[in-house]
C-alpha positions as CSV (number, residue, x, y, z in Angstrom):
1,X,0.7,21.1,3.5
2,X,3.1,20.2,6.3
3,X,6.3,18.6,5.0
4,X,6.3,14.5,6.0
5,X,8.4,11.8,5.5
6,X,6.7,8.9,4.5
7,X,8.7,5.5,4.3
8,X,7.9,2.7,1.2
9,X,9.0,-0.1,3.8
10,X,9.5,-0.6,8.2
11,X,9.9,-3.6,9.6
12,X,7.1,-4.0,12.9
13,X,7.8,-5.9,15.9
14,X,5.8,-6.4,18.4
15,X,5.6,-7.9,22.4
16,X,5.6,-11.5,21.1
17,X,8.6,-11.2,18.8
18,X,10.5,-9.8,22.1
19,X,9.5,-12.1,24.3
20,X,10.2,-14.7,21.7
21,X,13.9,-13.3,21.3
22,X,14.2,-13.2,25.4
23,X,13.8,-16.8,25.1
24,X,16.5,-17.7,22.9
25,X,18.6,-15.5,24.5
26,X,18.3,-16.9,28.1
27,X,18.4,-20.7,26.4
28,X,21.8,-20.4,25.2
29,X,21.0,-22.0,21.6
30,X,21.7,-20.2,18.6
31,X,20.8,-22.1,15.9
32,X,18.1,-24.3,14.4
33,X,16.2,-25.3,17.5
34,X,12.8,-25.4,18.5
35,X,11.6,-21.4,17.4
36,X,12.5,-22.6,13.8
37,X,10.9,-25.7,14.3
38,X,7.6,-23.7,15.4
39,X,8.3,-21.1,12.4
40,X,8.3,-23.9,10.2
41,X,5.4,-25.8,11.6
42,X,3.3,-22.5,11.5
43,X,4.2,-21.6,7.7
44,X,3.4,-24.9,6.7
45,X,-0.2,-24.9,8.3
46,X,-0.2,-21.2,6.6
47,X,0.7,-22.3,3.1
48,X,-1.4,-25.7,3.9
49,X,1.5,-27.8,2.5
50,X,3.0,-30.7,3.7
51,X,6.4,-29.3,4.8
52,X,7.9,-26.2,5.0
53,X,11.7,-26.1,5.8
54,X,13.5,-23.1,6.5
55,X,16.9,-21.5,5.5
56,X,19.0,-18.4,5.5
57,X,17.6,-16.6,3.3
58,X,15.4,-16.7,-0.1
59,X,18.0,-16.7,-2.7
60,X,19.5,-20.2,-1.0
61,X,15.9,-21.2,-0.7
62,X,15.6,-20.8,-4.7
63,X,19.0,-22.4,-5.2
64,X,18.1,-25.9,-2.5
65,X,14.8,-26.3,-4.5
66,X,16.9,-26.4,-7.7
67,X,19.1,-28.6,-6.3
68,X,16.1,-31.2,-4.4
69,X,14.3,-31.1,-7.8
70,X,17.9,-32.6,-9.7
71,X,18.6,-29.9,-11.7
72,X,22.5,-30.8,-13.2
73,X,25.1,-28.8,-15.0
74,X,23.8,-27.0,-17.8
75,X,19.8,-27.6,-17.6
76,X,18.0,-24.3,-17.9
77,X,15.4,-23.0,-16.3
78,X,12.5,-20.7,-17.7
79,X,12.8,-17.1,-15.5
80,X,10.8,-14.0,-16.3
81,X,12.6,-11.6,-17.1
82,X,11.2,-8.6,-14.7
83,X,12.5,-9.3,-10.7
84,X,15.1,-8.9,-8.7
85,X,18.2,-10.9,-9.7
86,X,18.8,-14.0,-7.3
87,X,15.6,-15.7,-9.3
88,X,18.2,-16.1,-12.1
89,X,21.7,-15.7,-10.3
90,X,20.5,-18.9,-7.8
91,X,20.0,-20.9,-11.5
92,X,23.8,-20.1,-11.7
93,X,24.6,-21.0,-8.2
94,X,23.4,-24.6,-8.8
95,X,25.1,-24.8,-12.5
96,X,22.3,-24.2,-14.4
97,X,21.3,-21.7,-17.4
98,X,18.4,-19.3,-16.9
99,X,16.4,-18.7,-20.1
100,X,14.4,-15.2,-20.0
101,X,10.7,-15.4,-21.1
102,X,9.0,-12.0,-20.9
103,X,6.3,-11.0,-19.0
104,X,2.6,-10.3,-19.1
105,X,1.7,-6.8,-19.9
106,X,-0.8,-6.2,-17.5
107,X,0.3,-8.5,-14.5
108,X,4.3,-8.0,-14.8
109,X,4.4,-11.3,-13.9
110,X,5.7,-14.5,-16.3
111,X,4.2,-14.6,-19.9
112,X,3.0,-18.1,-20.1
113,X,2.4,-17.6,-23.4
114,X,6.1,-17.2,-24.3
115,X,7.0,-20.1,-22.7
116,X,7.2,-22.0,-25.9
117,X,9.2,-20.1,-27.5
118,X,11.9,-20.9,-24.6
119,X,11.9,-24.5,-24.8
120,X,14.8,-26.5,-25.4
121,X,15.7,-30.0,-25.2
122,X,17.7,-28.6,-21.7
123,X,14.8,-27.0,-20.0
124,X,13.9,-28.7,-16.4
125,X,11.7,-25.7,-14.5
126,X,9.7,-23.2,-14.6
127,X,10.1,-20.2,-12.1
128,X,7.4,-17.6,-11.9
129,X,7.3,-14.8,-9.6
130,X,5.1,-13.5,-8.5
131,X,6.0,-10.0,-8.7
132,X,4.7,-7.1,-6.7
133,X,2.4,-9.8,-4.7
134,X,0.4,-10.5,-7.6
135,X,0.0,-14.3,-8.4
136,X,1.4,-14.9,-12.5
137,X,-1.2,-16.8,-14.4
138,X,-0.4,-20.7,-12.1
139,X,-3.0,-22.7,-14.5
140,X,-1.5,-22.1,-17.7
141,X,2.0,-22.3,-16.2
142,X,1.1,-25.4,-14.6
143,X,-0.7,-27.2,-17.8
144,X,2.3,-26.1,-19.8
145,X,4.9,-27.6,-17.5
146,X,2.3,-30.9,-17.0
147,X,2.3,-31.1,-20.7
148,X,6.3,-31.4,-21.0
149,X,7.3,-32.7,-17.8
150,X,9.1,-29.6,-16.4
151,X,8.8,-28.6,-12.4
152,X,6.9,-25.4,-11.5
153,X,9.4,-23.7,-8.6
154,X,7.3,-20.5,-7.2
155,X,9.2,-17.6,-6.4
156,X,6.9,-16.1,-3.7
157,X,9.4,-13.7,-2.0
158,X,7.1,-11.1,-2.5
159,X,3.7,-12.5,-2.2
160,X,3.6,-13.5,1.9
161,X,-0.2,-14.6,2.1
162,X,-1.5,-14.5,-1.9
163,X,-4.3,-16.3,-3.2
164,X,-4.6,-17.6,-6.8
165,X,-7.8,-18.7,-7.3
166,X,-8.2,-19.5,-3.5
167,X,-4.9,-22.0,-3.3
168,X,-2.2,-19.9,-1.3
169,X,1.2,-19.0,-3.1
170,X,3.7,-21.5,-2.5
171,X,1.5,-24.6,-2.3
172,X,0.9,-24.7,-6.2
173,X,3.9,-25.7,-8.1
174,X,5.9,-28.5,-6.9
175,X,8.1,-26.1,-4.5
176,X,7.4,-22.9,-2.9
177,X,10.6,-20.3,-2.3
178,X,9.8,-17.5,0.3
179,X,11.9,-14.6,1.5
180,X,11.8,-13.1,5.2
181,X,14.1,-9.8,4.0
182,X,13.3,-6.9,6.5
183,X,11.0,-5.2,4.1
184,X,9.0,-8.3,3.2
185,X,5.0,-9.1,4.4
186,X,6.1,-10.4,7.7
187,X,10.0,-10.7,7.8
188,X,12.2,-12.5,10.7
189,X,15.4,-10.1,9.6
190,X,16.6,-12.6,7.1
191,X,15.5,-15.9,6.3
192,X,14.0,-17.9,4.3
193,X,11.5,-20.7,3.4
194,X,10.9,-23.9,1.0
195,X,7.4,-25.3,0.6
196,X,6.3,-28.5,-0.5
197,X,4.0,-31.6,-0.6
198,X,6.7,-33.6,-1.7
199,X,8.7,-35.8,1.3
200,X,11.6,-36.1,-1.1
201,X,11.8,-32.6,-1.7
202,X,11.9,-31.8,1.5
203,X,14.0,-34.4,3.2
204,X,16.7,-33.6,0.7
205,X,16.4,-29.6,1.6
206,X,16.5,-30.7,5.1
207,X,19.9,-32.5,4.4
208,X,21.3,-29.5,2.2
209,X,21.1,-26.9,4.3
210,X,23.2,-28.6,7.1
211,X,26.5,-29.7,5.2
212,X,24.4,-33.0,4.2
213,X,25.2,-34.5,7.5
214,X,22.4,-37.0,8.8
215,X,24.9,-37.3,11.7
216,X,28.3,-35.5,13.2
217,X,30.5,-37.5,11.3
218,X,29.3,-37.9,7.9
219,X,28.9,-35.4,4.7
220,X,26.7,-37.7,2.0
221,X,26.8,-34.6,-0.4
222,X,27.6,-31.5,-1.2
223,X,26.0,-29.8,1.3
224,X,26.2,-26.2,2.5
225,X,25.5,-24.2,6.0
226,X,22.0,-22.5,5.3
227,X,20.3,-22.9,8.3
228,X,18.2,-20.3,10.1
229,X,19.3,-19.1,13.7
230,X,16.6,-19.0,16.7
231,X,16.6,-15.7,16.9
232,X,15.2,-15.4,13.3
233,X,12.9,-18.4,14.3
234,X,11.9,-16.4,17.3
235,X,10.6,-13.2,15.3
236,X,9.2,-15.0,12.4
237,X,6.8,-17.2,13.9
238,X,5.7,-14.5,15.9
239,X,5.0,-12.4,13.1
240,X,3.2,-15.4,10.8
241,X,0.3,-14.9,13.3
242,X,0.1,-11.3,12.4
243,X,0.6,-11.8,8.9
244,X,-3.9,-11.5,8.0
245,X,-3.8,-8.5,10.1
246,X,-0.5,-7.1,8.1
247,X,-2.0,-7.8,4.9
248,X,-5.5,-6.4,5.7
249,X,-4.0,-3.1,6.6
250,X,-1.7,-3.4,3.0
251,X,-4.7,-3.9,0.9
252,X,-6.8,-1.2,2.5
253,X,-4.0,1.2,2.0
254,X,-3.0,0.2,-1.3
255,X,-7.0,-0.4,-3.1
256,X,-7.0,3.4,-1.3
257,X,-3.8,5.2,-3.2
258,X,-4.5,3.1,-6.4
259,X,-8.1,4.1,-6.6
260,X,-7.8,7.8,-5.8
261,X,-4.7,8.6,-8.0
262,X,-6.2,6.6,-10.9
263,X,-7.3,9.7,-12.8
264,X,-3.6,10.8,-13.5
265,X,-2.9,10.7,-16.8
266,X,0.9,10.0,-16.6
267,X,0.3,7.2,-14.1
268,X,-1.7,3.6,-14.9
269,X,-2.4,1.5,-11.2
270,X,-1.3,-1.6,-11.7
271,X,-4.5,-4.5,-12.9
272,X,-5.5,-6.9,-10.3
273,X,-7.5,-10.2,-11.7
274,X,-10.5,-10.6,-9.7
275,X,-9.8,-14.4,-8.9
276,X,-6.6,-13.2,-6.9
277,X,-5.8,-12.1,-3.5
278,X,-3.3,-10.0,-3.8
279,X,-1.0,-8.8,-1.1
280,X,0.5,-6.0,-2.3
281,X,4.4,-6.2,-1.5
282,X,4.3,-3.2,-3.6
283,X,1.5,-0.8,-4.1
284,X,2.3,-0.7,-8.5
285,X,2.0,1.7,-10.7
286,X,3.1,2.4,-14.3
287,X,4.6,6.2,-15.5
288,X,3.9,6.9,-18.6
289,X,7.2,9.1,-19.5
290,X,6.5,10.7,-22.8
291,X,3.0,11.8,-20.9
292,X,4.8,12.8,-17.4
293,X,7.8,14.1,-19.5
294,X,9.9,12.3,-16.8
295,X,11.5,9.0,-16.8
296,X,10.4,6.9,-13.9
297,X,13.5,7.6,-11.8
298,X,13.1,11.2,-12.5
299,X,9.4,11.1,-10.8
300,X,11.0,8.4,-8.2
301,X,13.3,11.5,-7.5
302,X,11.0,14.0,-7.2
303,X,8.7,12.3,-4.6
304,X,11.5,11.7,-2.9
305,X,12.2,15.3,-2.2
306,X,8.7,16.0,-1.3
307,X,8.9,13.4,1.6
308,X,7.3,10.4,-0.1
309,X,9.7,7.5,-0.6
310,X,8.7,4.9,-3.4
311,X,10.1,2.0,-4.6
312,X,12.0,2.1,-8.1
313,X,13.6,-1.4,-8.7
314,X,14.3,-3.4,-12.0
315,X,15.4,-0.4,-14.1
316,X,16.9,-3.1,-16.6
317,X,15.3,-6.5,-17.8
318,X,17.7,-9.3,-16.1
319,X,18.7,-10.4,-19.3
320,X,20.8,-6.6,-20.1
321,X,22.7,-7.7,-16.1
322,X,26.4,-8.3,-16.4
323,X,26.4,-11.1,-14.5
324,X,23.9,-12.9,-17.7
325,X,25.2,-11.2,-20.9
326,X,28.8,-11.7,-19.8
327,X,28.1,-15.1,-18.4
328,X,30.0,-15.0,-15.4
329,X,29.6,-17.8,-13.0
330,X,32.2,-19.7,-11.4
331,X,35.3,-17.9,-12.8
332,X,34.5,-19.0,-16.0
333,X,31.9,-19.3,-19.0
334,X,30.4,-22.5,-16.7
335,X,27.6,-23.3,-16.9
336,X,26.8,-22.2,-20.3
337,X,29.9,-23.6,-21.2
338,X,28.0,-27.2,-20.5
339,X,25.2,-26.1,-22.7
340,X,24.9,-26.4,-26.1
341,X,22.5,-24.4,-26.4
342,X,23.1,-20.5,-27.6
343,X,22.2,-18.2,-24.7
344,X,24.0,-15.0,-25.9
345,X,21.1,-12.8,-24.5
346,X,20.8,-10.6,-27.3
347,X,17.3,-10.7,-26.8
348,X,14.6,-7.7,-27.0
349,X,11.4,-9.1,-25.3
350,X,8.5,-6.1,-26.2
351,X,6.8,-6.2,-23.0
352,X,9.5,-5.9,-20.3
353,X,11.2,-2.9,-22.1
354,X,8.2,-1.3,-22.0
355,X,7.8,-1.6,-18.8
356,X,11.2,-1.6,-17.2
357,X,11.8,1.4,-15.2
358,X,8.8,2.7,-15.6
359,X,7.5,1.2,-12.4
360,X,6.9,2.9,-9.4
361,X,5.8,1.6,-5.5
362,X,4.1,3.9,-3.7
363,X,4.1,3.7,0.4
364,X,1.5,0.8,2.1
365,X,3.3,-0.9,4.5
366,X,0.5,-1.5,7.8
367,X,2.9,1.3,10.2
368,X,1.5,4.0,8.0
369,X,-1.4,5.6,9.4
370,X,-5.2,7.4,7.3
371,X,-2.7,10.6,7.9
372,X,0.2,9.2,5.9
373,X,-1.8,8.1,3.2
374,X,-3.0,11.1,2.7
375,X,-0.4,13.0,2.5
376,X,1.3,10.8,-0.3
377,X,-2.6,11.2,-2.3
378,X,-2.0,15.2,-1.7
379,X,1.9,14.7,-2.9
380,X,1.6,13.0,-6.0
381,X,-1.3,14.7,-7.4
382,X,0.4,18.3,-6.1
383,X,3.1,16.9,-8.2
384,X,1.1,16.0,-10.7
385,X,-0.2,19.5,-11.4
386,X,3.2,20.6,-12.0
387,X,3.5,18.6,-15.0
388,X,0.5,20.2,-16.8
């Protein structure tokens, strides 16, 4: 077999994405004019939500949503504990305390049923992710947060164009936070997104992300400079019209390589509820190392060498970062320090060690072609064979 390199993630631009960045270009403006406007208007129709406002990035778009919902020194915020860190480390950034719940065995996604166990007298939100492009279990969540009057904020950086029991991602909780990173669904570089049907929500995000100035002369609050530029505008809302086709192409490839490797007995694809549509960010699956006789990274490793790149991310549950255990925030022990509750972290949560670093991404972004594909099938059982 002829030696290929096949990538995990590519970023794909097309004619209208060019044309739209010719336009900005010979218009002169930079920042926040009408190609955000028409990114905006498009994800909102996309979402089917009332507003959609967009920022720099998703981590800000996390951190906004905190703030528009009134989160204040010291209130926590139920987090899973599986995901990449700005879903707790934008908690911090607005002063508040994330509290770790673990995570559903067969979804990696928010354990709704530990969310009980991480209720305090402080808690104001409840952030799922949902991880890998799979949708976390939104009915239970929701009932739960209903029940004790808590906000649902959906971390949907991963899960451009997911269905959860036919209501998009992002239009379910009371805020939707979307990413635009280069190796995203449909990215415009960087960027970001809030969703909402709320008008206070949004008019507040709106404010925020502009120094809180309704006008040239005035800052009403603390506001910061998290606005999108034109030319992010300009590719994203090109690339929101190809985002069915994108997806399509992601799920073919993905349902392909998940089916067809699903007799390795080191390797478990990842489950898929039937009343989702998922759209496979990742392409998951689960080593088994005492089977493989290699720890995830090992494997992750291997592949590599052969020419197929995967993802390996989230070696450690979030609660084992620094940044948590050593509560560092703000120079100081704030905003624990404002809490009187006791968030040492010492915490061992069954299902996210057993599944930390032991998750793998194989390749399915839409640039791959039926020749790509199966070269990574022919890699990974090839390597597989070695094993026995």
């Amino acid at each position: 077999m002829t030696k290929r390199n096949v990538s995990v993630a590519e970023p794909i631009l097309g004619k209208q994405e060019y044309e739209n960045i010719e336009q900005v270009l010979d218009s002169g403006r930079f920042l926040q004019g009408p190609m955000v406007e028409k990114f905006e208007q498009k994800w909102a129709e996309f979402v089917d939500v009332e507003h959609a406002v967009a920022v720099s990035n998703g981590t800000v778009a996390i951190q906004l949503a905190l703030n528009a919902i009134g989160l204040e020194p010291g209130d926590e915020v139920i987090v899973p504990s599986l995901t990449f860190g700005s879903t707790a480390t934008a908690v911090v950034h607005q002063a508040g305390v994330p509290v770790f719940a673990d995570i559903d065995r067969d979804l990696y996604t928010l354990d709704h049923t530990d969310l009980e166990r991480c209720l305090t007298d402080r808690t104001e939100a409840i952030m799922p992710v949902h991880l890998y492009g799979h949708p976390a279990e939104m009915d239970e969540i929701c009932a739960f947060a209903d029940e004790h009057d808590l906000a649902v904020i959906e971390d949907a950086a991963q899960a451009h164009g997911a269905r959860y029991r036919g209501e998009q991602v992002g239009s379910i909780g009371d805020v939707g936070c979307f990413s635009f990173y280069a190796t995203k669904n449909i990215t415009s570089g960087e960027g970001g997104m809030v969703t909402t049907d709320h008008d206070d929500i949004a008019e507040q995000i709106r404010l925020l992300r502009s120094h809180a100035m309704p006008d040239r002369d005035n800052h009403v609050d603390l506001g910061y400079n998290y606005r999108m530029s034109e030319l992010q505008g300009a590719i994203g809302s090109a690339q929101v019209d190809r985002l069915a086709e994108f997806n399509d192409r992601r799920r073919e490839i993905s349902e392909r390589l998940l089916k067809e490797l699903s007799d390795i007995d080191w390797l478990e694809p990842a489950t898929v509820r039937d009343y989702v549509d998922h759209a496979y960010f990742w392409a998951p699956i689960e080593v088994d190392p005492d089977v493989a006789g290699m720890t995830g990274k090992e494997i992750w490793e291997e592949l590599q060498e052969r020419g197929v790149e995967t993802r390996h991310r989230y070696v450690d549950p979030l609660y084992e970062q620094p940044v948590f255990r050593e509560h560092r925030g703000f120079n100081s022990e704030f905003p624990w320090s404002v809490n009187e509750n006791d968030h040492d972290y010492d915490l061992t949560l069954p299902n996210v060690e057993a599944v930390a670093g032991n998750t793998l991404g194989l390749p399915n972004h839409p640039g791959l072609d039926d020749a790509d594909v199966d070269y990574v099938i022919d890699t990974v059982q090839e390597f597989s064979e070695t094993l026995e």
